[in-house]
N, C-alpha and C positions, 0 to 999 in steps of 0.2 A: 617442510624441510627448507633447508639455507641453500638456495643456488650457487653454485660460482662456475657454470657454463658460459656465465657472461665475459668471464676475467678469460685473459690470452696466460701463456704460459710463460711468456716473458716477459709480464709482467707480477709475475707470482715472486713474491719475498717472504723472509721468516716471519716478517710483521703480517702481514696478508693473510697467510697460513694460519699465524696467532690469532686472528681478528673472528676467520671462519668457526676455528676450533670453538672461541669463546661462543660465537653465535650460536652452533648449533646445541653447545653445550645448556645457555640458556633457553631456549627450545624445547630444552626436556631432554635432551641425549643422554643417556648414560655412558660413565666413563667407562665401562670394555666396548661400547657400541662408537663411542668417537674415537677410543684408539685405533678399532679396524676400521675406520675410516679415514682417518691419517695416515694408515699403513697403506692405504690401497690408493692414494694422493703420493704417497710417498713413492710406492711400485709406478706408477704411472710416470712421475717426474726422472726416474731412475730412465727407466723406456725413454723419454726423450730426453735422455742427454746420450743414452748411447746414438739417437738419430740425429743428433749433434742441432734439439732446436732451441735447449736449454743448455748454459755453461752450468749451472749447479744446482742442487736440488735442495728447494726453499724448504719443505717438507722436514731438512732432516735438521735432529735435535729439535726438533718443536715436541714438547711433552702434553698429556694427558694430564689431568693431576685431579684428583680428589678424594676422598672420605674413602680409606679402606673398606669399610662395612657396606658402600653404596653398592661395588661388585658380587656383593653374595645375596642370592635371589634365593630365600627359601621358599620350597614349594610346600600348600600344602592340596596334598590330591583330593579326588572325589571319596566319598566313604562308599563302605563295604554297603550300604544301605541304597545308597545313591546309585551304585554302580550298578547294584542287582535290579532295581526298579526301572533303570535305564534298558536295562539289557533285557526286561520282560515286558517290557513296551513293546520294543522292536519287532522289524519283520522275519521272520527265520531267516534268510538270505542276510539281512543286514545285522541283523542277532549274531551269525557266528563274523562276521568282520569283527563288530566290538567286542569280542570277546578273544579272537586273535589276538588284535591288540592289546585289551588290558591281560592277557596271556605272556605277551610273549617280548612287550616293553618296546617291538618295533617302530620305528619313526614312520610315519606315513609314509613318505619317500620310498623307504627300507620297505613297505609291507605292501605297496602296487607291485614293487618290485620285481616281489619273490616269486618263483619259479617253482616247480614240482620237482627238479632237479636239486634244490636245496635243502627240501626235506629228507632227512635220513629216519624211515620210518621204523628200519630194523632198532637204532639206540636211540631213537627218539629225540632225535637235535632238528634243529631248525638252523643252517648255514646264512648268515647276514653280510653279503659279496657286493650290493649294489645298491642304487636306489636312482628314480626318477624325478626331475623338475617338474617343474610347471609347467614345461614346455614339449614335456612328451620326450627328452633328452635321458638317457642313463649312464650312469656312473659312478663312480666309489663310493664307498660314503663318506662322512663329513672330514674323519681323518682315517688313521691308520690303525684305531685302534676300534676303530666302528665294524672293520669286519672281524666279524664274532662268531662264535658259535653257542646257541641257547637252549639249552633243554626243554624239552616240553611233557607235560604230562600226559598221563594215558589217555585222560578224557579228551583233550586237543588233538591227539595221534586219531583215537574214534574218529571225531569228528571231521578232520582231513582227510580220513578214507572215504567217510559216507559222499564228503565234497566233493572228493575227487571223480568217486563214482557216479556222479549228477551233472558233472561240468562236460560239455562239449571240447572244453580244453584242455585235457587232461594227458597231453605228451609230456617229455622229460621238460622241451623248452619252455612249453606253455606258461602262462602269468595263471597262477592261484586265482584273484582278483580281478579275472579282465573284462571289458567292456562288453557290449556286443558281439562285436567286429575280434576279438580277441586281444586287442592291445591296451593300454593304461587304462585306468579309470581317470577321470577326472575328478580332483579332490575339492575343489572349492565344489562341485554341480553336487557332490555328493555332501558334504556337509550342508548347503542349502538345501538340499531337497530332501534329506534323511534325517540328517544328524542333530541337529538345530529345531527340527519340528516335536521331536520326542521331548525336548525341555517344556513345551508348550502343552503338551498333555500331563506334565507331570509341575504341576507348579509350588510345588514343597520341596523337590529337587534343586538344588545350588548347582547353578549352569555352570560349566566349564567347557575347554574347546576342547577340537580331537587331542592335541597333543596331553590333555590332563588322564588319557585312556593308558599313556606311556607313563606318567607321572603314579597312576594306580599301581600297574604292575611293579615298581619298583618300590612303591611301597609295601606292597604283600613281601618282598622277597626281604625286605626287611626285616618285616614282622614274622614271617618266618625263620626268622635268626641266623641269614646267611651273613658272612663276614665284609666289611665294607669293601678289601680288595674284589671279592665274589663279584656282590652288587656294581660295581664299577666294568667288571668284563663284560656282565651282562648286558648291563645298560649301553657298553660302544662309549664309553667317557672319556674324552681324551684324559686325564692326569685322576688321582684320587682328590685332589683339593676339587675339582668339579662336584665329584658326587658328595663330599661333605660338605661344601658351601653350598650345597642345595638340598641334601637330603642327611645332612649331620645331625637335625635335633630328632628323625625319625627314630635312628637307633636307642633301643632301652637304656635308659638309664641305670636299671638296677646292674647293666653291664657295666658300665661306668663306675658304681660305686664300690662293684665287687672289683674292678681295676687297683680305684685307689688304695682300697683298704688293702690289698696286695701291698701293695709302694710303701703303704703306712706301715707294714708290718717289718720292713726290711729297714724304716729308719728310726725306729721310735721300738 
């Protein structure tokens, strides 16, 4: 990455600001990852000028600029093949984690989380109110539309019973997921020492990270022919242009076709 811890703030100009942008830009940055980066340059310079160490903020009107199509990241997830040879590797204990997840589309964060207090076992939802850093910190999730609530099927309700019945942590507050000691897991110790090794006994498998376990479940709920508004509450997406700019070519096409020919009928 491009420093500019070196630069004072009174000496920061639109030009300077420009100069960074372009750097990081050529670096490799993508354009939605340099614009919150400019925004978060821009929040910072805003903060001193109200402590009066800056007259104005060089930051503002400086643009992002690039190739519309570079913003849309389409995923494509692990297959139904992949996922199932994954998950019968595993160790029972780390078996049903991955299977939570490609369950239930949680973000890692969202799924140390979670609480026995969130599950509602009588309708069978799973409540998504928080999630933790890396630093053992909790809090909202990523926006406002992250807390969710997610259905879960019989088989997962099973399965969080037998869990719960095995867990020494099994109060309302207790963490689903917790260490030892009862509090987070640590996510990087658990992908290095878990997660990462099962690709290594499976070498016909096409590796992907935890997050592609979130990318699976939203692809079942596709393929299961839920509506793209649906798959967006599920998923916690801030706007529906997220989940179609990322998970838009998954939806059938023959729905698409059966669309147009709708449209075709009303003008021809």
């Amino acid at each position: 990455m491009v420093p500019i811890r070196s630069s004072k703030l009174s000496q920061f100009t639109a030009r300077s600001v420009g100069d960074f942008r372009d750097r990081i830009r050529t670096a490799g940055v993508t354009v939605p990852t340099a614009r919150k980066i400019l925004a978060t340059l821009h929040s910072v310079l805003e903060q001193a000028i109200s402590e009066d160490w800056v007259a104005t903020n060089a930051a503002r009107g400086v643009k992002v600029i690039g190739p519309r199509s570079e913003g849309s990241k389409r995923i494509v997830p692990p297959s139904k093949d992949d996922m199932r040879a994954l998950i019968d590797a595993a160790g029972e204990e780390f078996r049903f984690m991955l299977l939570f997840a490609a369950s239930t589309g949680a973000r890692a964060g969202e799924q140390w989380a979670t609480r026995w207090c969130d599950v509602n076992f009588e309708k069978g939802e799973l409540h998504i109110s928080r999630r933790v850093d890396v630093y053992g910190d909790e809090g909202a999730p990523k926006s406002t539309a992250g807390a969710r609530t997610v259905p879960l099927s019989g088989q997962l309700i099973a399965m969080l019973k037998a869990w719960k019945l095995r867990s020494q942590f099994s109060k309302s507050d207790d963490l689903i997921f917790p260490n030892r000691e009862g509090r987070h897991l640590g996510h990087d110790n658990l992908v290095k020492r878990q997660f990462l090794p099962l690709f290594d006994l499976l070498p016909t498998v096409r590796r992907f990270n935890w997050h592609g376990l979130r990318h699976f479940a939203v692809s079942c709920w596709i393929d299961a022919g839920l509506a793209p508004k649906t798959v967006k509450t599920f998923a916690g997406h801030a706007s529906l242009q997220v989940t179609m700019d990322r998970y838009g070519h998954l939806f059938p096409s023959d729905d698409h076709r059966k669309a147009m020919d709708q449209i075709a009928k009303g003008l021809f």
